[in-house]
C-alpha positions as CSV (number, residue, x, y, z in Angstrom):
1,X,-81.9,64.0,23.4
2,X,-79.6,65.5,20.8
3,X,-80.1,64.5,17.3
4,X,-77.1,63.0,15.3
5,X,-75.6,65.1,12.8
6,X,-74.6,64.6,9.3
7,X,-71.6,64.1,7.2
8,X,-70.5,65.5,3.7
9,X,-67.6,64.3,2.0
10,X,-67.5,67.2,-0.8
11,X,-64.9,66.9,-3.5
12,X,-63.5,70.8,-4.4
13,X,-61.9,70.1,-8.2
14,X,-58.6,70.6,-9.4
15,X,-58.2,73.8,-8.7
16,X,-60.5,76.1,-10.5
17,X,-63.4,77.1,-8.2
18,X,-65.7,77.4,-11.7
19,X,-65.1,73.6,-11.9
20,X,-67.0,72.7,-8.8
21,X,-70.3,71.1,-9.1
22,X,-73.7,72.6,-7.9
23,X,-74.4,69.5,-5.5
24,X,-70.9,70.7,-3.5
25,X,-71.8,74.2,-3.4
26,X,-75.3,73.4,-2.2
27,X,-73.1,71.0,0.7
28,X,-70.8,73.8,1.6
29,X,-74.1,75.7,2.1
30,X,-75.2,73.0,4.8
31,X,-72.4,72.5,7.0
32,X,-71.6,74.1,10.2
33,X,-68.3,72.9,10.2
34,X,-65.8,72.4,7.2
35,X,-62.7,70.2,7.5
36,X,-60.6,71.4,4.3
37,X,-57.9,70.1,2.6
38,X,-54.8,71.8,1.8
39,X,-55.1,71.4,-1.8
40,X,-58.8,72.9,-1.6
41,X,-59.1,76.3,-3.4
42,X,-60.2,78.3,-0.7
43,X,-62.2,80.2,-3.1
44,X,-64.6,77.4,-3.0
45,X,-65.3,78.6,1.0
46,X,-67.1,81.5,-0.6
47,X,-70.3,78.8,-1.4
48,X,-70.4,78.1,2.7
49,X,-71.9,79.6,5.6
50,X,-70.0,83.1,6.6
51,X,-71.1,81.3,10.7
52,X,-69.4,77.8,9.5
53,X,-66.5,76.8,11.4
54,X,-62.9,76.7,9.1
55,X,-60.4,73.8,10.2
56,X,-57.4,73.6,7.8
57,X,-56.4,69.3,8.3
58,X,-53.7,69.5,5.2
59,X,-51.9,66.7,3.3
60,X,-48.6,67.7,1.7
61,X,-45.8,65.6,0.6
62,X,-42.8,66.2,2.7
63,X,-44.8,68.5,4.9
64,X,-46.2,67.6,8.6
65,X,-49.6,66.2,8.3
66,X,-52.8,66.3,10.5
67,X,-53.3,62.2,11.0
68,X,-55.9,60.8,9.2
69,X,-57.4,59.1,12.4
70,X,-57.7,62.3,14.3
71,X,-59.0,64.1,11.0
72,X,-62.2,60.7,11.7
73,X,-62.2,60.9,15.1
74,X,-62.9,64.8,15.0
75,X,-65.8,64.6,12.3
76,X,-67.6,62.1,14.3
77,X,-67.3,64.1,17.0
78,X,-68.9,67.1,15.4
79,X,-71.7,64.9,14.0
80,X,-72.5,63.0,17.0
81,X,-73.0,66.7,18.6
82,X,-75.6,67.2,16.4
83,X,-73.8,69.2,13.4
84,X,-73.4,69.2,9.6
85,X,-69.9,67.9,9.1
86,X,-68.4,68.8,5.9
87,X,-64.9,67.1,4.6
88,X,-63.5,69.3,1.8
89,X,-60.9,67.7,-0.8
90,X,-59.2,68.6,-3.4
91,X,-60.3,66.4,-6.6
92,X,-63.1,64.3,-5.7
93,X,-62.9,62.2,-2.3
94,X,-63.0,59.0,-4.1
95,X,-59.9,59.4,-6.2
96,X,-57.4,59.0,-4.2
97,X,-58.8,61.3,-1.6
98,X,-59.4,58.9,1.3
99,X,-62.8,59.3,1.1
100,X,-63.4,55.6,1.0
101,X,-61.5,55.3,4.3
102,X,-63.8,58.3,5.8
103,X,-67.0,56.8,5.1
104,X,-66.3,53.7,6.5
105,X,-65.7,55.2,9.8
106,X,-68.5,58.0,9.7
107,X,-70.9,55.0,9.4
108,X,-69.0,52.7,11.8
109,X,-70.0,55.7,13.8
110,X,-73.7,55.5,12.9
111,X,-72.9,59.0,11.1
112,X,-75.0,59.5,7.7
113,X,-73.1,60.0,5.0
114,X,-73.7,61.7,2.0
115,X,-70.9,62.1,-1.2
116,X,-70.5,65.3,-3.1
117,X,-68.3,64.1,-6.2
118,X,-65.8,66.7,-7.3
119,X,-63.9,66.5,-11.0
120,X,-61.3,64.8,-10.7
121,X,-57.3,66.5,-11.3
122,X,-56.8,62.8,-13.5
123,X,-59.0,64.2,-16.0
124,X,-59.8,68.2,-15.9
125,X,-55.8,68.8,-15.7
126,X,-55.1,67.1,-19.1
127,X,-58.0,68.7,-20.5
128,X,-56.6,72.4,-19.4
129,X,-53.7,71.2,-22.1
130,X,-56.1,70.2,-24.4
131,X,-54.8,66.5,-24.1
132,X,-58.3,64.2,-23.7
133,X,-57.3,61.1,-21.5
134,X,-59.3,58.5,-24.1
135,X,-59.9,59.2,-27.9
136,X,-61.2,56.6,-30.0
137,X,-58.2,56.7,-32.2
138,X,-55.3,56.8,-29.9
139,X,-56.3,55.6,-26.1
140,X,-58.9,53.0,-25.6
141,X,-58.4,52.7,-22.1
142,X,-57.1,55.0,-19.1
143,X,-55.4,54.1,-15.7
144,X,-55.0,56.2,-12.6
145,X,-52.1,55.1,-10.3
146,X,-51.2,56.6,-6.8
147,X,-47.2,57.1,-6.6
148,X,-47.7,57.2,-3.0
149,X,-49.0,54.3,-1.2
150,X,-49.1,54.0,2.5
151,X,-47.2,50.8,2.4
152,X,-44.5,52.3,0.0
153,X,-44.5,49.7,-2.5
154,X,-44.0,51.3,-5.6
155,X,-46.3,49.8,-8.5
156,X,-46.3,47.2,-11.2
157,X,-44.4,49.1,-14.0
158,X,-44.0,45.9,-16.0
159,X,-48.2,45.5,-15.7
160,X,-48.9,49.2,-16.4
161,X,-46.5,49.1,-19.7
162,X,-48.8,46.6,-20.7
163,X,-51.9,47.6,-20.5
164,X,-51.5,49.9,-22.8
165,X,-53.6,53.3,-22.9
166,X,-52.6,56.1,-21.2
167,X,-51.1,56.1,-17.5
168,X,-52.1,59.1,-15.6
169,X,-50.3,59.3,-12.1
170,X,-51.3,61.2,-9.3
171,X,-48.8,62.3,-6.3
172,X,-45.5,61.3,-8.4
173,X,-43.3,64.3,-8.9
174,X,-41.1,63.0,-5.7
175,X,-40.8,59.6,-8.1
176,X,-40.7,60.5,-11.8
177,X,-37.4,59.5,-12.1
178,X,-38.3,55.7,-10.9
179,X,-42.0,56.1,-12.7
180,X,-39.8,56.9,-15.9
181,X,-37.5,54.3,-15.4
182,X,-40.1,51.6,-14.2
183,X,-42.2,52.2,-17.2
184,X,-39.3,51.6,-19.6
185,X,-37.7,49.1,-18.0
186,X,-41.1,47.3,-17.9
187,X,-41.6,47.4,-22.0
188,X,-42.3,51.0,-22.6
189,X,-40.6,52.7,-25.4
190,X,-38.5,55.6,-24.3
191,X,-40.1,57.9,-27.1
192,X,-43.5,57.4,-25.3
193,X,-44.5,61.0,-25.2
194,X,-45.0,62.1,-21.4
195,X,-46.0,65.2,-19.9
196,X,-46.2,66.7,-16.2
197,X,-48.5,69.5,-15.4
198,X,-47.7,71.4,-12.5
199,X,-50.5,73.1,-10.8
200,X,-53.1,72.0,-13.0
201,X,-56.2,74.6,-13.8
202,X,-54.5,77.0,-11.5
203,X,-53.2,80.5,-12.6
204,X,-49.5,79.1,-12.0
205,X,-49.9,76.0,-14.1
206,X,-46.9,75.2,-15.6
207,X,-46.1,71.8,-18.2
208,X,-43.4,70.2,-19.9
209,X,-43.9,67.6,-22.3
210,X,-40.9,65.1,-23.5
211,X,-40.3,61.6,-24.3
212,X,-40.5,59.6,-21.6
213,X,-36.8,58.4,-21.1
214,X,-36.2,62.5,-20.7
215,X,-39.3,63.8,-18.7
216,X,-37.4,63.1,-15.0
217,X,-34.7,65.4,-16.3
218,X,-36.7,68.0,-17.9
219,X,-39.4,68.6,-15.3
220,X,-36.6,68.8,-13.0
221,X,-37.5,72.0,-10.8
222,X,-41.4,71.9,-11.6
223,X,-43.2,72.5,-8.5
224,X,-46.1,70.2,-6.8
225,X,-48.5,69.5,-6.3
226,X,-48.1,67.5,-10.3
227,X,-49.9,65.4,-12.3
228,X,-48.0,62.6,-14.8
229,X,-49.4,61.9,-18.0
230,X,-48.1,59.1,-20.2
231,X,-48.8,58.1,-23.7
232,X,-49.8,59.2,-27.3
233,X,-52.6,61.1,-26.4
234,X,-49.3,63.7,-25.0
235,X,-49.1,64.3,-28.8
236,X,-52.6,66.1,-28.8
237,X,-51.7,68.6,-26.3
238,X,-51.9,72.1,-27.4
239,X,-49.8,73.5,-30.1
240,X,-48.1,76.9,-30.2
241,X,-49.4,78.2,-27.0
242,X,-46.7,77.5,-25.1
243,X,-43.1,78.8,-25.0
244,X,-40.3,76.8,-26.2
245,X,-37.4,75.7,-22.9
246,X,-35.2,73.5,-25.1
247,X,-34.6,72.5,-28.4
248,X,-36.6,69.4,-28.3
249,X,-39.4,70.7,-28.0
250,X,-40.2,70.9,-24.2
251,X,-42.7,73.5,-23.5
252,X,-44.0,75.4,-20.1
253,X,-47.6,76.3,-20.6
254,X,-49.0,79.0,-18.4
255,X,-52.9,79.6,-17.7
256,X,-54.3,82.5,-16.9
257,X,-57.5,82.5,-14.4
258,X,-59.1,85.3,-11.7
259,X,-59.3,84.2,-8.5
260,X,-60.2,86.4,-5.5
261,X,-57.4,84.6,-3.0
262,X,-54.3,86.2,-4.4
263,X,-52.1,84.2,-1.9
264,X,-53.5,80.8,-3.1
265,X,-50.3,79.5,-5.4
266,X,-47.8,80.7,-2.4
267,X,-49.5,78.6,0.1
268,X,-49.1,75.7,-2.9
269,X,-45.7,76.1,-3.6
């Protein structure tokens, strides 16, 4: 009788292949087959097995997706034949990654599970700005929102002005204008400093910083995949090592990295 395989739910980073933790690149070393997000580095593939199997099962807003039940359905197929299963995201799998949902049905299956937790774009991409998500004297608290639920409701901007802190939002470059908006309609001052990073960690990262009753307008042509940042810790972010774009002092920050995929940003953008 065949022996039941095992599952990995690896998170990849942000972006940066030197961000990826030792426990993930001892999981891509495991697997014999590698389901990988589209917003996976594949640079990160260099850490698995040159026999592994490679199947791409992308997420892009706008784009056609592989359906998350076939994505489940095909790794507890691969398991149950007696193979190391790995699920490669972008970030780490619990942050808006759908890992949750995957390990539910890997052990529904009777599938071991084990989580490889990546760093998540919520906090290494305002760091690559030099903008801290928490500091003692500015931002006692931070909250992570998903601008793209599978219902569609959009959130509680009235209850996130509240709370104060600072508002990181993942997945909401499509809805920065009704982020902006919701956040100032629901008590937020206007001259809340915001700031979207485009292609976080990445050698194509791109920012612009602004108030937030201006950031829809300035990010305006800013390509995804984005991250949102709002509140005073914006006011932190990096001085002088940007380029100025406007006379109120937007800036586009670029990062320079070496990665051995050259084609990487194109099949971002």
């Amino acid at each position: 009788m065949k022996t039941t395989g095992k599952a990995w739910l690896i998170g990849a980073g942000p972006g940066d292949p030197e961000l990826l933790t030792l426990k993930a690149v001892r999981a891509l070393g495991e697997c014999d087959v590698l389901f990988v997000d589209d917003l996976a580095n594949p640079a990160v593939l260099a850490h698995a097995r040159y026999d592994a199997r490679r199947i791409a099962v992308g997420k892009r807003a706008g784009c056609r997706s592989t359906p998350q039940e076939f994505i489940e359905r095909s790794m507890v197929h691969e398991a149950r034949s007696g193979l190391t299963v790995g699920r490669v995201k972008g970030g780490d799998p619990f942050v808006f990654g759908r890992g949750g949902e995957e390990m539910l049905a890997l052990r529904a299956a009777g599938i071991e599970v084990e989580i490889a937790s990546g760093v998540t774009a919520g906090c290494a991409v305002p760091a690559a700005l030099g903008i801290p998500v928490t500091h003692r004297d500015v931002a006692r608290s931070v909250t992570f929102v998903t601008a793209h639920t599978r219902d569609g409701e959009a959130p509680d901007y009235a209850a996130l002005a509240r709370v104060g802190g600072t508002l990181v939002f993942y997945m909401g470059l499509g809805a920065l204008d009704e982020i902006s908006a919701g956040l100032v309609a629901g008590g937020l001052p206007g001259t809340t400093p915001a700031c979207v990073v485009s292609q976080g960690t990445l050698p194509r990262q791109a920012s612009v910083v602004s108030p937030l009753d201006r950031i829809a307008l300035d990010a305006k042509g800013l390509p995804g995949p984005a991250l949102i940042v709002v509140g005073d810790v914006v006011n932190l972010a990096n001085r002088g090592q940007g380029r100025n774009i406007s006379e109120i002092g937007v800036r586009v920050e670029i990062s320079r990295y070496f990665y051995p995929d050259p084609d990487f940003d194109r099949r971002r953008a």
